[in-house]
C-alpha positions in Angstrom: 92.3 64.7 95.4 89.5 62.4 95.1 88.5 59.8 97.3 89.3 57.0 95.5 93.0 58.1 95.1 93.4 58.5 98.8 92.0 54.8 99.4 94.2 53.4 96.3 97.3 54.8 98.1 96.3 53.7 101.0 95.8 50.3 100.1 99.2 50.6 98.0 101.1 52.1 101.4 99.6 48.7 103.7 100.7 46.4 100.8 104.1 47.6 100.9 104.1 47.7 105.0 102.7 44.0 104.6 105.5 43.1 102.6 107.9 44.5 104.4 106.7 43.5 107.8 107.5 39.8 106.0 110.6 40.1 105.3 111.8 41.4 108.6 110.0 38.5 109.8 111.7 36.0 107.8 115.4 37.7 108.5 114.9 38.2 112.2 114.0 34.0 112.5 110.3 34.0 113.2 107.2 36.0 114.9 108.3 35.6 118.6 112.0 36.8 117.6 110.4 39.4 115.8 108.4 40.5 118.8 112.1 40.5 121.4 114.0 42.3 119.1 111.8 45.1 118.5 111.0 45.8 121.8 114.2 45.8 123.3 115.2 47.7 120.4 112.5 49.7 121.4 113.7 50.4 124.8 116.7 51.4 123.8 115.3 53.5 121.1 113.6 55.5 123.9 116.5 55.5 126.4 118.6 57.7 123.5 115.8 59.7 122.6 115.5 61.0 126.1 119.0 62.4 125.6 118.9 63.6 121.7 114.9 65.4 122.6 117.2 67.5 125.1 119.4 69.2 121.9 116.4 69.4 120.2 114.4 71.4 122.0 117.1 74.1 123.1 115.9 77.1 121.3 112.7 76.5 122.8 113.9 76.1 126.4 116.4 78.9 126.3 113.3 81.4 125.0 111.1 79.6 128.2 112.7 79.6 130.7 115.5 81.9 130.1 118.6 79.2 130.2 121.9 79.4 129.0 123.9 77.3 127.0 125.5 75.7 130.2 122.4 74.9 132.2 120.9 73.1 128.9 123.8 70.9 129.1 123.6 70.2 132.8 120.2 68.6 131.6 122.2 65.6 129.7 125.3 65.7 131.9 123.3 65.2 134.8 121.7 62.2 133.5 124.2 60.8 132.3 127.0 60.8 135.5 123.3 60.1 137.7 123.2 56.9 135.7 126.6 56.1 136.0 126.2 55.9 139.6 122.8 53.7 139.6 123.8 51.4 136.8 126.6 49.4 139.7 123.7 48.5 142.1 121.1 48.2 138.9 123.4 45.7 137.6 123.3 43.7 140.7 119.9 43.7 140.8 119.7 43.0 137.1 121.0 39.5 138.2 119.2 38.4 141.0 115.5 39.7 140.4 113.3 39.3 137.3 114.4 41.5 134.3 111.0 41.9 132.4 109.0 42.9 135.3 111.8 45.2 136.4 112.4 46.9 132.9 108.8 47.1 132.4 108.3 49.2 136.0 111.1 51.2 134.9 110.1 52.4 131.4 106.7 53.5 133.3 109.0 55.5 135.8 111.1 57.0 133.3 107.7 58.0 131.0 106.7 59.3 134.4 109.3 61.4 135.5 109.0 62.6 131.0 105.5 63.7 131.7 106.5 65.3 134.7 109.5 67.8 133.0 107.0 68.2 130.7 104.5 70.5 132.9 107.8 71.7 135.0 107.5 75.6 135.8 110.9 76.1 136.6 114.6 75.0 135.9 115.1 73.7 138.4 112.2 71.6 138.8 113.1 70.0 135.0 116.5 69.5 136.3 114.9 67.4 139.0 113.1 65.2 136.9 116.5 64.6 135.0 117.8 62.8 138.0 115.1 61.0 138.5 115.1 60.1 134.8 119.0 58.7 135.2 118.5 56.6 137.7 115.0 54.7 136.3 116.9 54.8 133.1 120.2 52.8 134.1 118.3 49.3 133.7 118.0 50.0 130.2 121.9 48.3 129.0 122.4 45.9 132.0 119.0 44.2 131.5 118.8 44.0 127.9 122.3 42.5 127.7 121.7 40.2 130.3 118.1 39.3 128.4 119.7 38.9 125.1 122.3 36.4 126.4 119.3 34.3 127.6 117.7 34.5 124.4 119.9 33.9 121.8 122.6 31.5 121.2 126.3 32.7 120.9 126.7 31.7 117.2 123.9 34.4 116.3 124.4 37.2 118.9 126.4 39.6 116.6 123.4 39.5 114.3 120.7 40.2 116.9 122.5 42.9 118.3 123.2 44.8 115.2 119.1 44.9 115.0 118.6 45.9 118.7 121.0 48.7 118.5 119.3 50.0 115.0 116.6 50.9 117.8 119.7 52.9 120.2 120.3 55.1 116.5 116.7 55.5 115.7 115.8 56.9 119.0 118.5 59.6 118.6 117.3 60.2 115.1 113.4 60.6 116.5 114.8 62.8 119.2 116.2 65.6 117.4 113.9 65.3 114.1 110.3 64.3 115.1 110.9 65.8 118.7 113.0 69.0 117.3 109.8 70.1 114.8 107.6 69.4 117.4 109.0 71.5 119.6 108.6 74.0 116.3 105.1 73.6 116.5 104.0 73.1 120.2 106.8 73.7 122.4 109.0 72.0 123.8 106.5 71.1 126.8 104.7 69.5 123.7 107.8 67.3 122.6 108.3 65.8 126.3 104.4 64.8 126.1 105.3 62.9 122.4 108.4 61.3 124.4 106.7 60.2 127.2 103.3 58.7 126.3 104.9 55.8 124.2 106.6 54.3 127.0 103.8 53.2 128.7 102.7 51.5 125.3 105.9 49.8 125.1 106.2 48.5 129.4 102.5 46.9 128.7 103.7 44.7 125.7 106.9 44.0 127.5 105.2 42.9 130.5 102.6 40.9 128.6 103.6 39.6 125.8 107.5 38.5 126.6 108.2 36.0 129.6 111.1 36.0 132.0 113.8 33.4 130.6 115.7 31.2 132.7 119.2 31.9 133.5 122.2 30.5 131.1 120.7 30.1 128.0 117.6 27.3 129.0 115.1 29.3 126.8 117.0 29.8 123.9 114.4 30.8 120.7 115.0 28.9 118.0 114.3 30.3 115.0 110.7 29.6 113.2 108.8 30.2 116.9 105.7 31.8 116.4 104.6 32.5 120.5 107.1 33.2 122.8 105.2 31.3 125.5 104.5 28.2 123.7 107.7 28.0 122.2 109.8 24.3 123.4 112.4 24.3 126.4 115.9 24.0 125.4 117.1 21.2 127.1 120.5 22.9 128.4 124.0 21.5 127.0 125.7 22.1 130.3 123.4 19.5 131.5 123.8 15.9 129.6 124.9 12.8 129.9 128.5 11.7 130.4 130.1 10.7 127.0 127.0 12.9 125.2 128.3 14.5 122.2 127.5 18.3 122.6 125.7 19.4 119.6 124.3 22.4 120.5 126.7 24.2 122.8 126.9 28.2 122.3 129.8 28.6 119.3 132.0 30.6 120.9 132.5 27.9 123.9 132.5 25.5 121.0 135.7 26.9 118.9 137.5 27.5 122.0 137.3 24.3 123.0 138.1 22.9 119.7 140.8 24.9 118.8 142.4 23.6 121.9 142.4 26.7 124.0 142.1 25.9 127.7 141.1 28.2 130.8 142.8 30.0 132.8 142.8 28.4 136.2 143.3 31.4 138.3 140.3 32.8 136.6 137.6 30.0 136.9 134.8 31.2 138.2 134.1 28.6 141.1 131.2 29.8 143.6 127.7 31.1 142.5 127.8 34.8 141.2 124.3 35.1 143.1 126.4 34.9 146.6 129.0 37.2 145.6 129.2 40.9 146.8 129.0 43.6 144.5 132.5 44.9 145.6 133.9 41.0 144.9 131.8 40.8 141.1 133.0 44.2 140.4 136.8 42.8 141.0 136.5 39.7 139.3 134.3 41.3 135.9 137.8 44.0 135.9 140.5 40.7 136.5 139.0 39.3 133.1 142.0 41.0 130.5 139.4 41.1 127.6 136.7 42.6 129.4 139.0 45.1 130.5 140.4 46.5 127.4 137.0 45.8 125.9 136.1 48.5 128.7 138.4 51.1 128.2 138.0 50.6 124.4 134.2 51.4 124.6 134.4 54.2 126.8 137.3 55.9 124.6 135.2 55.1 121.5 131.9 56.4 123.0 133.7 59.7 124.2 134.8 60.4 120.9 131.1 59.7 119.2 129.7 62.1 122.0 131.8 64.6 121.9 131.4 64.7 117.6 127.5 64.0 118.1 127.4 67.1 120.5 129.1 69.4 118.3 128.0 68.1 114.6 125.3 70.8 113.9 127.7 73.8 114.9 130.4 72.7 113.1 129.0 71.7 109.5 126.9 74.9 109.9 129.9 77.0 110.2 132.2 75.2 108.6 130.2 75.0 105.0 128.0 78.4 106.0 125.0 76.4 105.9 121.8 76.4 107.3 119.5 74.4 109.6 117.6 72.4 107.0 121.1 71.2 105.0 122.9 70.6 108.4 120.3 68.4 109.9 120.0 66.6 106.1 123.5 65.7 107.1 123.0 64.6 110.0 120.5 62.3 108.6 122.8 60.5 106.2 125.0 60.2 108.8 122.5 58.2 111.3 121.9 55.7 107.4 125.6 55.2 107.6 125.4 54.2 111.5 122.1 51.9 110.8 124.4 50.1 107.9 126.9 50.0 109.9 125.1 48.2 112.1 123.0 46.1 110.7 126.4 44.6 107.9 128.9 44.2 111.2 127.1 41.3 113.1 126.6 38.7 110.3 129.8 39.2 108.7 131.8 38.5 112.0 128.7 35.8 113.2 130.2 33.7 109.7 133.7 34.4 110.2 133.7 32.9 114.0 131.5 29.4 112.4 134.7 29.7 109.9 137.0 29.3 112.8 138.1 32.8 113.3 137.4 32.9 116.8 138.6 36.0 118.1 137.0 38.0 114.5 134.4 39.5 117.2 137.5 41.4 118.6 139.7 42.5 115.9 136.9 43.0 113.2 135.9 46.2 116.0 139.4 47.3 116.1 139.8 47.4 111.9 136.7 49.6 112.1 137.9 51.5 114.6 141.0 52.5 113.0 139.9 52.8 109.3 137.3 55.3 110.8 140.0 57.3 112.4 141.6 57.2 108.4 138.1 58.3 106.9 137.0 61.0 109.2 140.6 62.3 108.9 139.9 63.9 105.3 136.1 64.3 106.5 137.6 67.2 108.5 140.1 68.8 106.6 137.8 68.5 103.2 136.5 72.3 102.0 133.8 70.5 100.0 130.0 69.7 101.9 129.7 66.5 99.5 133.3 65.1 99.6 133.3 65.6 103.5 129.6 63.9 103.8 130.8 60.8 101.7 133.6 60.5 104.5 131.8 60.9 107.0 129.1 57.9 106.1 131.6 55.7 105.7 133.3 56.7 109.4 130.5 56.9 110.8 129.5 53.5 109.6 132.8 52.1 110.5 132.0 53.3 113.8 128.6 51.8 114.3 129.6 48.3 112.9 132.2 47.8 115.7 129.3 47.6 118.6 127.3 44.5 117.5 130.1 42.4 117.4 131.9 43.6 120.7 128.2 43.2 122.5 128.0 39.7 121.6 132.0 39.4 122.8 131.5 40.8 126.2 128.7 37.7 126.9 130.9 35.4 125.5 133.8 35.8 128.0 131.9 36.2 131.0 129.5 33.9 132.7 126.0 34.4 132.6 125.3 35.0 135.9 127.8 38.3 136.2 126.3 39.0 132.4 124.5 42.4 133.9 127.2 43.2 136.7 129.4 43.3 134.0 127.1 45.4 131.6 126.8 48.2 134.4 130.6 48.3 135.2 130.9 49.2 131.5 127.9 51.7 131.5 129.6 53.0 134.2 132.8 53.9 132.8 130.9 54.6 129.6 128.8 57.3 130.8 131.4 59.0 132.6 133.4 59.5 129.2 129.9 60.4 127.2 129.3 63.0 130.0 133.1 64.6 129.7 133.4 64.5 126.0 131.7 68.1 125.7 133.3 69.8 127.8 136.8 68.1 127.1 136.2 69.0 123.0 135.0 72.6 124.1 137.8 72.9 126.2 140.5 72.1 123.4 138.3 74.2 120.4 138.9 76.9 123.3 142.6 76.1 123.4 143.1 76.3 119.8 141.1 79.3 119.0 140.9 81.7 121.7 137.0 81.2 122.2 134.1 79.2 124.0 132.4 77.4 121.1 128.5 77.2 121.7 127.7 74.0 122.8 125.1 72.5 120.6 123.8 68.7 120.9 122.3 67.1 117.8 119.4 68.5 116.7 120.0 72.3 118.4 118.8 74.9 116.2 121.3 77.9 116.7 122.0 81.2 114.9 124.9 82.1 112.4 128.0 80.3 113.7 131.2 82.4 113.5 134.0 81.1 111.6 136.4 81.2 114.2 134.1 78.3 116.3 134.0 75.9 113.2 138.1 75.8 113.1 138.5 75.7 116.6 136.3 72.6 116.4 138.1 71.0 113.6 141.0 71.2 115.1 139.5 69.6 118.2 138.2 66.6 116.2 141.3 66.5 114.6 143.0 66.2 117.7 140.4 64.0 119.7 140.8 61.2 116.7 143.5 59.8 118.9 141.2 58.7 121.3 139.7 56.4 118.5 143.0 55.2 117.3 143.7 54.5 121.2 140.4 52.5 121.3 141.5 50.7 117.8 144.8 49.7 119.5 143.4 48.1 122.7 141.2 45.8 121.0 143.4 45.2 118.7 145.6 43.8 122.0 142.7 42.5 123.5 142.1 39.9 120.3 145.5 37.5 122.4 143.4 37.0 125.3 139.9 36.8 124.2 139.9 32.9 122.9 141.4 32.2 126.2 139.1 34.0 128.1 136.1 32.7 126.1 137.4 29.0 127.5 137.5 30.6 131.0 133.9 31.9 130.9 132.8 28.2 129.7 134.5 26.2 132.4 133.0 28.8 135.4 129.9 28.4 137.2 126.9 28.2 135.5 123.2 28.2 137.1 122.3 24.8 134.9 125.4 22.6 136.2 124.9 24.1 139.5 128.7 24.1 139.8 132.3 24.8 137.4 133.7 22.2 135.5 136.0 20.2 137.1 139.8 21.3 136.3 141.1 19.7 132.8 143.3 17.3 132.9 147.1 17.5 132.7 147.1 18.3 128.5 149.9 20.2 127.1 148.8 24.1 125.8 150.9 26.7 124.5 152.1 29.7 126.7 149.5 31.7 127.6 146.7 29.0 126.7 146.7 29.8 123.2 145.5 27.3 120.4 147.1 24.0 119.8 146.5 22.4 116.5 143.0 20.8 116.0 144.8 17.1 115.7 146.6 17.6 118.8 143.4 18.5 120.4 141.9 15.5 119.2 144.5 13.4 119.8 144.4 14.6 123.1 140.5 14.0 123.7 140.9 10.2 122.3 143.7 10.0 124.4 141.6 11.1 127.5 138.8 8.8 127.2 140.3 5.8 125.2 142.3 2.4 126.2 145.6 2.6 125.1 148.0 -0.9 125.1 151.5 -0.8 125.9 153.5 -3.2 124.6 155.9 -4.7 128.4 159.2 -5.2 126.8 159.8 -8.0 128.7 156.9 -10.0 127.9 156.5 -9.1 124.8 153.5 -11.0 124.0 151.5 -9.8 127.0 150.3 -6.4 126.1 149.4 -4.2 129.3 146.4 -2.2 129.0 146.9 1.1 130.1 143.6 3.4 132.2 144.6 7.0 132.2 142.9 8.3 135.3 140.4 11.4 135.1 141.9 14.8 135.8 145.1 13.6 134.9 146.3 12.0 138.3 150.0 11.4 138.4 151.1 8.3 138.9 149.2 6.3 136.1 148.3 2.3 136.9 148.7 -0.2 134.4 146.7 -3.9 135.1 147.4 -6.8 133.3 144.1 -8.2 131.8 145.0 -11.6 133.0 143.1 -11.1 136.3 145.7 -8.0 137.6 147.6 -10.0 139.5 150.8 -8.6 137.8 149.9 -5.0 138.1 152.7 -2.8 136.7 153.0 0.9 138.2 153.9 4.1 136.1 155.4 7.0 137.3 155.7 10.2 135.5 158.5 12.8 136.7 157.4 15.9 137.3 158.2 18.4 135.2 161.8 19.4 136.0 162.4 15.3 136.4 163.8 13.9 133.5 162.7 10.1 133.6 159.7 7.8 133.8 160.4 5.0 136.3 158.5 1.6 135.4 158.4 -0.7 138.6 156.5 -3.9 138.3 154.3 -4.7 141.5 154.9 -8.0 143.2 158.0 -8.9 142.5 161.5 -8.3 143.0 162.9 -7.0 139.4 164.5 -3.9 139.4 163.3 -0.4 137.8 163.4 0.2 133.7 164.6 3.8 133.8 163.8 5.8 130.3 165.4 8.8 129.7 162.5 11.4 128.9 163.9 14.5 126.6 164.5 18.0 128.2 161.2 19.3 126.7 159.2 17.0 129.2 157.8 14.5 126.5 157.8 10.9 126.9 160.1 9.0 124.4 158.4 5.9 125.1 155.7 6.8 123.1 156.3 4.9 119.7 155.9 2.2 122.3 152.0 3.0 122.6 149.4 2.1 120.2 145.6 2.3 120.2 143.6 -0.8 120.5 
């Protein structure tokens, strides 16, 4: 080929990197967005490649250094339940210290500790380095959650994460392709070297290039922002004038507030989340009722997605007799359907919570979930490689759209100072179910078929699978689709609390007020705190901060002007305008009383009783107009 062909492709290849390098530009909102999202996508990237690289190299380790089958998955599972156990205090941490410098230290550890299984002479030196590498690696979720809060406003965040986790599904995709034929070439010491070196790359621009933001969404980034340390302050909306109409407050708080849901009192957070223990955070994150069966709904759906990921080359390599090139050509349409998954769930539920569909970020997750579990279903039992890859895109897609959404829920309900507390205590629970889903589907493809399948991550290159292993397994996924259906079902519980809990979150503590909200007034709410009509909220708001004249029976032409106190004090006092020297007292029953006494101060008259009716309303209230 001649020179000039090379340098006309060439010039072709950087005009179509140009363009597209534009266009994600222009969709992400603007250079310095640009420059967040990809590197915490980036870190997140790396974090899964660490695990997939482990699959990928098997052959190679097991020719090495003589291992079995169960001591190269000791290599993940130790990682995994070692983070698990570092991510609690990390998340605490997370909270009170500076994230960037932190994460950036971190990703130079865990390159480190790459580098150094990398030139490992023995098993049990690698395994070594695997510990290490859990706990420098559990600051990876808490402080990009936490980070992501900070940076982008609630009516976005489904968006933003659906591009940061495209980085969590490329990294396993680098891991067990460019990793696994590395390995081919070089050895598997060789694909630890490709996996480490970029990590220092990637803590230098983090360090340098991205600043710390305040806590509580003061450095939001608007969109358009070309440097991220020249870009405006935000001034915050928990901080404005009284009677300021809130423009700008994060959606979610927004709809929950004009839908009329209110907050929960009992669950108010009202002292600083920096002065509370880690046992105390840990209680409170697990009181919220969405976070928790947002919890046990992630970890159910993650130990499913493990334990399929884990077993995914064995099984379509027995099931359809194929070999390592078609089975790993699977795999890779497989991670498409995750990445359009991804990308297509966060916009979709972003628009439908501006429409008013507050709680979509909930129950959008559990459709997926479930129609998933319907997809994969035929997937399974289907005899044909093409019909049963068609149903597994679509599954796996399902499955991968439900996580940007719930990501952006779990900030929403939870106040930004427990926002990477409450990112570890999920981790935790997380990482325990990814780190028992192996053996757990081993254990039942044992049960079923009277064998120990061979345990082979993404990526593994093994020999001819017999075709006892392949049904064992499919009965196993089969049978381990309930724990999807079981995730399905919680959130679709969870989407009754989550407006409610969104309200809570909003009236707690946050680091800009300095304090919580003072407690709402005395408004009527549905059981539960669920949503009143929008006109009965904003009857209730004009009610709240408006003059309302009251018509004195008695003196008919002498209206009575009527100052609700703030908070919703009981009793109300009523002053004459003509210099209050007539003041007239109002008191309200309680709630099992069933009459408003009117006494007039001063004199000697006696007491207008009016009979209220048994639902606690006031029928004097035709009597009441606005000014």
């Amino acid at each position: 080929m001649s020179r000039s062909v090379v340098a006309a492709i060439m010039r072709a290849l950087q005009w179509m990197w140009r363009r597209v390098q534009r266009r994600v530009v222009h969709v992400v909102g603007g250079p310095a967005r640009t420059r967040v999202v990809v590197l915490f996508a980036g870190v997140l990237a790396l974090s899964s490649a660490q695990i997939s690289t482990v699959g990928a190299v098997a052959p190679q380790l097991t020719t090495s250094l003589h291992l079995d089958n169960a001591k190269i998955g000791l290599l993940n599972s130790v990682t995994l339940l070692v983070a698990a156990v570092a991510v609690i205090p990390v998340g605490l941490i997370v909270d009170r210290l500076r994230r960037i410098p932190m994460l950036s230290i971190s990703i130079v550890l865990w390159s480190v500790a790459t580098i150094l299984g990398a030139v490992a002479d023995s098993y049990h030196t690698l395994l070594l380095t695997r510990v290490v590498l859990g706990v420098v690696s559990a600051t990876a979720g808490p402080a990009i959650a936490s980070l992501t809060g900070d940076y982008f406003p609630s009516v976005e965040r489904g968006r933003v994460y659906g591009y940061i986790l495209t980085g969590e599904i490329l990294g396993t995709a680098v891991g067990f392709v460019i990793c696994g034929n590395v390995a081919s070439l070089f050895g598997w010491r060789g694909a630890f070297w490709v996996l480490g070196i970029p990590g220092f790359f990637l803590a230098l621009s983090l360090w340098r290039t991205v600043p710390e933001p305040r806590r509580g969404g003061h450095d939001r980034l608007e969109r358009g922002v070309v440097d991220l340390r020249d870009h405006p302050t935000r001034v915050p909306t928990e901080v404005r004038a009284p009677g300021e109409e809130d423009t700008a407050r994060d959606l979610a708080f927004q709809m929950a507030e004009d839908q009329g849901y209110q907050p929960d009192p009992r669950l108010v957070l009202r002292r600083d989340p920096d002065r509370m223990s880690l046992a105390d955070a840990v209680r409170y994150i697990l009181s919220i009722p969405t976070n928790l069966w947002l919890i046990i709904s992630s970890a159910l759906g993650y130990f499913f997605f493990s334990g399929l990921e884990t077993f995914a080359t064995v099984y379509v390599r027995g099931r359809f007799d194929v070999g390592q090139g078609e089975a790993t050509l699977v795999l890779g349409v497989l991670v498409i359907g995750a990445i359009v998954g991804t990308l297509a769930a966060g916009p979709v539920c972003d628009a439908l919570t501006r429409h008013g569909r507050l709680a979509s970020r909930v129950w959008v997750p559990a459709v997926c979930n479930g129609g998933a579990g319907v997809l994969l279903i035929p997937a399974f039992l289907s005899s044909s490689l093409s019909s049963a890859t068609l149903f597994c895109f679509l599954g796996t897609a399902l499955i991968a759209a439900a996580n940007p959404p719930l990501d952006a829920a779990r900030l929403d309900i939870m106040p930004s100072g427990l926002w990477g507390r409450a990112e570890s205590t999920r981790t935790f629970l997380r990482s325990i179910a990814q780190a028992l889903a192996p053996l757990a589907f081993g254990a039942m493809a044992d049960l079923i078929a009277g064998f120990s399948p061979q345990r082979a991550p993404v990526g593994t290159h093994t020999g001819r699978i017999a075709p006892g292993t392949a049904t064992g397994l499919e009965v196993s996924f089969l049978v381990m689709l309930l724990a999807l259906f079981a995730s399905a079902w919680f959130l679709w519980r969870a989407r009754s609390t989550y407006p409610r809990d969104v309200a809570t979150a909003a009236a707690g503590f946050s680091p800009l007020r300095g304090h919580a909200e003072p407690a709402a007034e005395d408004v009527a709410f549905g059981a539960g705190g669920r949503r009143q009509s929008r006109a009965a909220a904003r009857d209730r708001a004009r009610e709240a901060g408006a003059e309302v004249a009251v018509t004195d029976m008695r003196v008919s032409e002498d209206p009575t002007l009527v100052r609700r106190p703030a908070g919703g004090a009981d009793p109300t006092v009523v002053q004459r305008p003509r210099g209050g020297e007539d003041a007239t007292v109002v008191q309200r029953g309680g709630p099992t009383e069933g009459a408003t006494e009117v006494q007039r101060g001063g004199t000697a008259e006696g007491v207008t009783e009016v009979r209220r009716p048994g639902d606690g309303e006031d029928d004097t209230e035709p009597l009441i107009r606005p000014r």
